[in-house]
C-alpha positions as CSV (number, residue, x, y, z in Angstrom):
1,X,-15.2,78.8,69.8
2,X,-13.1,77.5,67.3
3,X,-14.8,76.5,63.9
4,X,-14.8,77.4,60.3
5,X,-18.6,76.3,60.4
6,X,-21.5,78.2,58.9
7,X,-23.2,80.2,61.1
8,X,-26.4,78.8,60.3
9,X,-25.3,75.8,61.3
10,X,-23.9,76.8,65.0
11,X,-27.6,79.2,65.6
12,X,-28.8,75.7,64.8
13,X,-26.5,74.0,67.4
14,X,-27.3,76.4,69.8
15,X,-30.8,76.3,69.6
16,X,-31.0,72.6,70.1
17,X,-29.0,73.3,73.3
18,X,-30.7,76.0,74.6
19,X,-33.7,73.7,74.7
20,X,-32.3,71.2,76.9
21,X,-30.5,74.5,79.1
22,X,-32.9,75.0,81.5
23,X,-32.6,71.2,82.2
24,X,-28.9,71.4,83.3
25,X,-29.5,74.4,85.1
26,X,-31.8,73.2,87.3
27,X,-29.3,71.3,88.5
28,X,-26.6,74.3,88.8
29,X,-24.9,73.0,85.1
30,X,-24.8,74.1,81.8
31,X,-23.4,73.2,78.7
32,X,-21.4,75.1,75.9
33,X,-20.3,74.5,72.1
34,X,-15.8,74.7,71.8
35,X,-16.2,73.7,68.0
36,X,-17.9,71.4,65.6
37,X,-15.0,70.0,63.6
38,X,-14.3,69.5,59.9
39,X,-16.0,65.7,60.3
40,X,-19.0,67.3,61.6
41,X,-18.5,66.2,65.1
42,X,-19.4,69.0,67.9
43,X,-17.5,69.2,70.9
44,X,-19.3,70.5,74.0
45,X,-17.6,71.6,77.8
46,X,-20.1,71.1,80.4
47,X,-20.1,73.6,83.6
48,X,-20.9,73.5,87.3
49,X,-22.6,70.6,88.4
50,X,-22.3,69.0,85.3
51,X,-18.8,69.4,84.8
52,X,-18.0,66.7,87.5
53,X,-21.9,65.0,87.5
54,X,-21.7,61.2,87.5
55,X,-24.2,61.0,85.0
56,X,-23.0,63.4,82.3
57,X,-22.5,60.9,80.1
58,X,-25.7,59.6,80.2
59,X,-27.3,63.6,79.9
60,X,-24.7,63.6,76.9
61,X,-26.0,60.9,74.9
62,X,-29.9,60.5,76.0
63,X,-30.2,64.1,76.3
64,X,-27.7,66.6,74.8
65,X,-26.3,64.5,71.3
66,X,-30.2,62.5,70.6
67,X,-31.9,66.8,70.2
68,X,-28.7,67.8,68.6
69,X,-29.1,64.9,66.1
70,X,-32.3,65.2,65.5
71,X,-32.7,69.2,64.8
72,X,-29.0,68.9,63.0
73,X,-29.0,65.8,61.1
74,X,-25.6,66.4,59.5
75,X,-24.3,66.5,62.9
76,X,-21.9,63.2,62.7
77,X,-21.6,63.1,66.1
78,X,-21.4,65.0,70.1
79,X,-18.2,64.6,72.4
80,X,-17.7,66.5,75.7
81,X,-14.0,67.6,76.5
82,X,-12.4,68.3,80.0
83,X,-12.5,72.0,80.8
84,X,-9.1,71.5,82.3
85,X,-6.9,69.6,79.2
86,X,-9.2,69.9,76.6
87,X,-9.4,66.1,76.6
88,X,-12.1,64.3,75.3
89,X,-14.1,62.8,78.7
């Protein structure tokens, strides 16, 4: 993970991802935190079933980036980038 962020602030992260965890994993995926940058935006790679899951951007924004806004208000922000090229998808 690359950040300079407090660690508060990523067992915060974390936690709000962890709730939503078993979720993904029911449907073999999973999610994981690369960095939360300087702007306060936190970049997440999706796994398995997710990773390629026509409806990962909807699980991104209904799901994953409305509990990490809500139990880390200063959170700007969630993207997911490509496992692959580290692109933003």
């Amino acid at each position: 993970m690359k950040t300079n962020t407090e660690p508060k602030l990523l067992s915060r992260i974390e936690e709000a991802l962890n709730q939503l965890r078993p979720y993904l994993e029911a449907d073999n995926g999973n999610v994981s935190l690369v960095e939360v940058t300087e702007d306060m935006i936190v970049k997440l790679r999706f796994h398995g079933a997710c990773r390629g899951c026509s409806m990962s951007t909807m699980t991104l924004r209904a799901g994953i980036e409305q509990t990490i806004l809500r139990m880390v208000p200063e959170i700007k922000s969630v993207e997911a980038i490509d496992q692959e090229e580290d692109e933003l998808i």
